[in-house]
C-alpha distance (Angstrom), angle and dihedral (degrees) to the residues before:
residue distance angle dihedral
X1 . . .
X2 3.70 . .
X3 3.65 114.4 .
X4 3.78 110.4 128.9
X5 3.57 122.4 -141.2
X6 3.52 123.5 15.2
X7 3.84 127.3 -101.7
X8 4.09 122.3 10.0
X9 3.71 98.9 -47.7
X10 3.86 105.7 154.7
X11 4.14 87.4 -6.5
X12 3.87 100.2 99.5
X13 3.83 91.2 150.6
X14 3.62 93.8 47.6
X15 3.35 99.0 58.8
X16 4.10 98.1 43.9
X17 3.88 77.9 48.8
X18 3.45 91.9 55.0
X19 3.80 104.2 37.5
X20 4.05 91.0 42.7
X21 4.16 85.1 60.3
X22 3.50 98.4 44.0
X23 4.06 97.0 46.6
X24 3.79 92.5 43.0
X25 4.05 94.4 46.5
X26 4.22 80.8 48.2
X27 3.42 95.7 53.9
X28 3.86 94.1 39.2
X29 4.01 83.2 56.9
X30 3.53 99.7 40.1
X31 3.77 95.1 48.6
X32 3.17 97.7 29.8
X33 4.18 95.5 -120.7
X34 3.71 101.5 161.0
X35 3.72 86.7 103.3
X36 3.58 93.7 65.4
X37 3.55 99.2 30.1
X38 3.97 115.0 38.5
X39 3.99 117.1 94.6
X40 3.80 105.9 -110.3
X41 3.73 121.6 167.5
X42 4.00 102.5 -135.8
X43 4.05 83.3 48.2
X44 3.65 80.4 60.6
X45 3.10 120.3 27.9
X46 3.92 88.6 40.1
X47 3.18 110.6 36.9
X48 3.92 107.2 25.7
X49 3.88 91.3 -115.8
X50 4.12 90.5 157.7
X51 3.85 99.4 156.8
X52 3.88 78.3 75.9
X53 3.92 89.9 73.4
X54 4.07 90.1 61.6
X55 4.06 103.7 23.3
X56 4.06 102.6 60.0
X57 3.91 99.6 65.3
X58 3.95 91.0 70.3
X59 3.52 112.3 62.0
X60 4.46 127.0 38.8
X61 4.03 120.9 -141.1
X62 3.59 102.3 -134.0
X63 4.26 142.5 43.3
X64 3.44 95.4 -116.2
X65 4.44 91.6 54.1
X66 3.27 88.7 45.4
X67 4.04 99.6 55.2
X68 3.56 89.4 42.6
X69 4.19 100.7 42.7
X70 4.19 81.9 48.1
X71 4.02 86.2 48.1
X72 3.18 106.9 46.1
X73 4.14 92.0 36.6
X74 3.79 86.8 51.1
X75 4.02 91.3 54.1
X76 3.74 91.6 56.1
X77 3.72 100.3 56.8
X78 3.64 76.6 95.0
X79 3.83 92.5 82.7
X80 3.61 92.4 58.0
X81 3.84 87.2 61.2
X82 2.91 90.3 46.0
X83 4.43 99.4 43.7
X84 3.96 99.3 14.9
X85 3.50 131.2 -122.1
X86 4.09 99.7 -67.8
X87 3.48 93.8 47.2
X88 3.74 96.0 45.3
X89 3.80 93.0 53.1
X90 3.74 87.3 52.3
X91 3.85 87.5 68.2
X92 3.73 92.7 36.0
X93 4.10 94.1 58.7
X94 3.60 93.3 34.6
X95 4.03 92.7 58.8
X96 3.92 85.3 39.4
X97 3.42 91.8 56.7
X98 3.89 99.4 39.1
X99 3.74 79.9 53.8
X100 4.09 93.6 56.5
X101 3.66 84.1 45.0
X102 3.97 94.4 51.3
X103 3.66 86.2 44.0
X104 3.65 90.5 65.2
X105 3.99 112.0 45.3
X106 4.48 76.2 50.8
X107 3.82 70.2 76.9
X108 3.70 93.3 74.1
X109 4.00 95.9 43.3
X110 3.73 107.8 107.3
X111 3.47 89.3 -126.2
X112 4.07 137.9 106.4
X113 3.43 149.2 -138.1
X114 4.16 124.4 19.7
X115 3.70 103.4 12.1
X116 4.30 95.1 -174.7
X117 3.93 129.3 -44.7
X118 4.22 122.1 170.4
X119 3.61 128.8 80.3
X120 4.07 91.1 -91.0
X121 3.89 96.2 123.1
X122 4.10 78.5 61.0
X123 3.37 103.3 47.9
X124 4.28 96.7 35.8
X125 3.38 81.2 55.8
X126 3.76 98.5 63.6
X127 4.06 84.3 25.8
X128 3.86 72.0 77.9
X129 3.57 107.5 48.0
X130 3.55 85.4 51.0
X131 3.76 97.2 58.5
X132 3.59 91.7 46.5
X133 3.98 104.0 34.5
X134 3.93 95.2 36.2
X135 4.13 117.4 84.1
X136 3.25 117.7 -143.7
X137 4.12 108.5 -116.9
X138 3.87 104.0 -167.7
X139 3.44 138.9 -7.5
X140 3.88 131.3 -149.2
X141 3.86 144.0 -178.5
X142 3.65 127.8 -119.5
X143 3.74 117.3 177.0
X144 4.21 93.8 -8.2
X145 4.30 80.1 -58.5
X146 4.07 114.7 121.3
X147 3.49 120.7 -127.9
X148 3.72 138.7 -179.4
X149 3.63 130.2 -160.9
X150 4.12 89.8 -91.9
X151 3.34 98.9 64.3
X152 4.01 97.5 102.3
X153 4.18 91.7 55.8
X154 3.88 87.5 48.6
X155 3.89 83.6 47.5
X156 3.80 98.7 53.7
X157 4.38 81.4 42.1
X158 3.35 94.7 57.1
X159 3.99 98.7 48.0
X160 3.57 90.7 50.3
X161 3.24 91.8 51.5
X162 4.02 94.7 57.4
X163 4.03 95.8 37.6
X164 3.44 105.7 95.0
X165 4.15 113.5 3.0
X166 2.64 135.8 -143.2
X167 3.52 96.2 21.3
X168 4.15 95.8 51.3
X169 3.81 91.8 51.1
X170 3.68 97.3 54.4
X171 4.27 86.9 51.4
X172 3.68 93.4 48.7
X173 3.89 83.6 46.5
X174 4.14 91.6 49.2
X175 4.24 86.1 41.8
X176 4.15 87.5 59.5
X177 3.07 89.1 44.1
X178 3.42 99.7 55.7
X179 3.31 95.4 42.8
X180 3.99 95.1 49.6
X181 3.47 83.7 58.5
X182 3.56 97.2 43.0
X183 3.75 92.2 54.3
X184 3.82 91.1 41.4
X185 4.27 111.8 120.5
X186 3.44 88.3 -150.6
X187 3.74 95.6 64.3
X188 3.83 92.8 36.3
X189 4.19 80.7 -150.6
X190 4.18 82.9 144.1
X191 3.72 88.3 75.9
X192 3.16 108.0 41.0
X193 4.04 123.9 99.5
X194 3.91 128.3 -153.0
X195 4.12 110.9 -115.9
X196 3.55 112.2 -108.0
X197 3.58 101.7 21.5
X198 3.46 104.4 105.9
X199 4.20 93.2 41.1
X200 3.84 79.8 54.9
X201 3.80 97.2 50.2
X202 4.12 92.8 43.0
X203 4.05 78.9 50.6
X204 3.35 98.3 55.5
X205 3.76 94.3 40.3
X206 4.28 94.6 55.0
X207 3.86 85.0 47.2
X208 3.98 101.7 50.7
X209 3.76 83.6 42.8
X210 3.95 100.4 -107.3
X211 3.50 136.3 173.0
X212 3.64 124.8 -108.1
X213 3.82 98.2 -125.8
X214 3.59 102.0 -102.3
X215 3.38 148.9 139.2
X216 4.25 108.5 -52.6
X217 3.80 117.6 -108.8
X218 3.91 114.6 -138.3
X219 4.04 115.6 -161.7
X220 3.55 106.4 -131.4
X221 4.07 116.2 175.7
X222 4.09 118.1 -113.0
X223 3.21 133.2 -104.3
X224 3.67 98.8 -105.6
X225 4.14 130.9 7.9
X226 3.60 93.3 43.5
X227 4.50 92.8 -109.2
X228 3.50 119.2 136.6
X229 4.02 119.9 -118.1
X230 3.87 126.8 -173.7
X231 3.84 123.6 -104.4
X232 3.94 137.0 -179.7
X233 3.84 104.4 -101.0
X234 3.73 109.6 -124.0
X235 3.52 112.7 -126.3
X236 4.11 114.6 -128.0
X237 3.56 122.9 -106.6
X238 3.48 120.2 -80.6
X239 3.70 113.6 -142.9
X240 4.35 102.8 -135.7
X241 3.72 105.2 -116.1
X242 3.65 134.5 167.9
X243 3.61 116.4 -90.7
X244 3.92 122.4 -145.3
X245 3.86 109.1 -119.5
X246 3.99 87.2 -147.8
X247 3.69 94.5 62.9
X248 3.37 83.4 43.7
X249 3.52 101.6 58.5
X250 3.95 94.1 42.7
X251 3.90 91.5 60.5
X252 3.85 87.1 48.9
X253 3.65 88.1 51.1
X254 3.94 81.9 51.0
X255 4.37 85.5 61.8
X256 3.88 94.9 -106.0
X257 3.76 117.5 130.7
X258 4.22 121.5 -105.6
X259 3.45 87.3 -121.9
X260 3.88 87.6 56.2
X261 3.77 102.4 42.4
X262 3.45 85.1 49.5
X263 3.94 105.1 63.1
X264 4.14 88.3 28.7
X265 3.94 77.7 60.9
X266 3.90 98.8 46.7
X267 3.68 98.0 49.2
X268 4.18 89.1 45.7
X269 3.89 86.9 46.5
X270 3.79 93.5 -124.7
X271 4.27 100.2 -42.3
X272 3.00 98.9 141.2
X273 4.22 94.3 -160.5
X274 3.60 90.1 50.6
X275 3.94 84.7 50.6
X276 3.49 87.8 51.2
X277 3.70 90.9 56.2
X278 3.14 101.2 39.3
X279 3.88 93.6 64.7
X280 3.79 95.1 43.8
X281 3.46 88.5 57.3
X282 4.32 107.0 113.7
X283 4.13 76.8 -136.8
């Protein structure tokens, strides 16, 4: 799986993402908050209980949800690399609120009980982008059955998918959705950015101490007294090679720039998963 560099690194969103669903499912288990929490029809229709609408898509009921929501939500930082922060959260509300939305005309189906709860319209939604933005790198057989380098994502997609009907298929229907629409040239929602995101992220970055992204210092020790003063690393020399316009094209496909794909190619002399890597690293 292609996710770049390990840990958060330029993901700020992904992580509170991440850490708000698995201390909220936690403290729904611990303390047994479902009750209160889970979007049931009678609670309301009934009894007016509308904080259910917005509350139920951050937390999962069960050990196995909650390893594979974390999972798969932890794999898809990579589109925030790969979009930045404002542009990521514009997915991220939109398939929240497509979810709220979904949540409510389940108010007309004849049925009872749960209707849907989890963050699955979220993370369908970028279970989308991934099939469509991803490449596939390799492919391989196991037991005469073809498989490509995806196949653990659309794994970890499928059992969410069958965990807890109906409620999971109508979020993984709101998470297309979404993302239809989000992808949609019509709407033009691809390039738009959420207000305040960026400020937030630049925030966040002075205060934990962060770098701004530049260039790399290397220490190199003066000429005389022996001290130790900062220099711009020189980068090694790249040996001019032709590039393969298909690998080209598929990181393109992936939103990074010609210009981009290009160089990422050169210095990984044409691999195109060390490419791949190589521009979703936060450095």
């Amino acid at each position: 799986m292609l996710s770049g560099a390990q840990g958060f690194s330029n993901a700020g969103m992904s992580r509170a993402l991440v850490c708000c669903v698995f201390f909220c499912s936690i403290a729904v288990l611990v303390y047994n908050g479902a009750d209160a929490l889970v979007f049931e029809k009678d609670h309301v229709l009934v009894q007016r209980q509308f904080w259910r609408l917005f509350t139920n898509q951050f937390f999962v009921l069960s050990p196995v949800e909650i390893l594979t929501s974390l999972l798969l939500l932890y794999q898809f930082r990579m589109f925030e690399r790969m979009m930045a922060s404002a542009k990521f959260m514009v997915l991220v509300m939109l398939a929240y609120c497509v979810g709220v939305l979904t949540q409510l005309a389940s108010l007309l189906l004849p049925t009872s009980g749960v209707v849907q709860y989890g963050p699955y319209p979220i993370i369908f939604a970028f279970g989308v982008m991934y099939v469509h933005t991803v490449p596939v790198l390799y492919r391989f057989r196991l037991c005469y059955v073809s498989f490509s380098d995806k196949w653990f994502v659309y794994a970890l997609l499928l059992q969410l998918l069958f965990v807890s009907l109906p409620g999971s298929l109508l979020g993984a229907l709101a998470g297309v959705v979404a993302c239809t629409l989000y992808r949609s040239r019509t709407l033009s929602l691809g390039e738009t950015e959420l207000p305040g995101i960026a400020l937030l992220m630049r925030c966040c970055a002075q205060l934990s101490g962060g770098g701004g992204g530049g260039e790399r210092l290397q220490p190199v020790v003066a000429a005389a007294g022996g001290g130790v003063e900062p220099r711009r690393a020189n980068p090694p020399a790249q040996v001019e090679q032709a590039i393969d316009p298909r690998n080209v094209e598929q990181l393109r496909s992936m939103g990074f720039s010609e210009e981009a794909a290009r160089a990422a190619l050169r210095r990984s002399n044409n691999d195109l998963l060390l490419a791949t890597n190589l521009l979703l690293e936060p450095n």
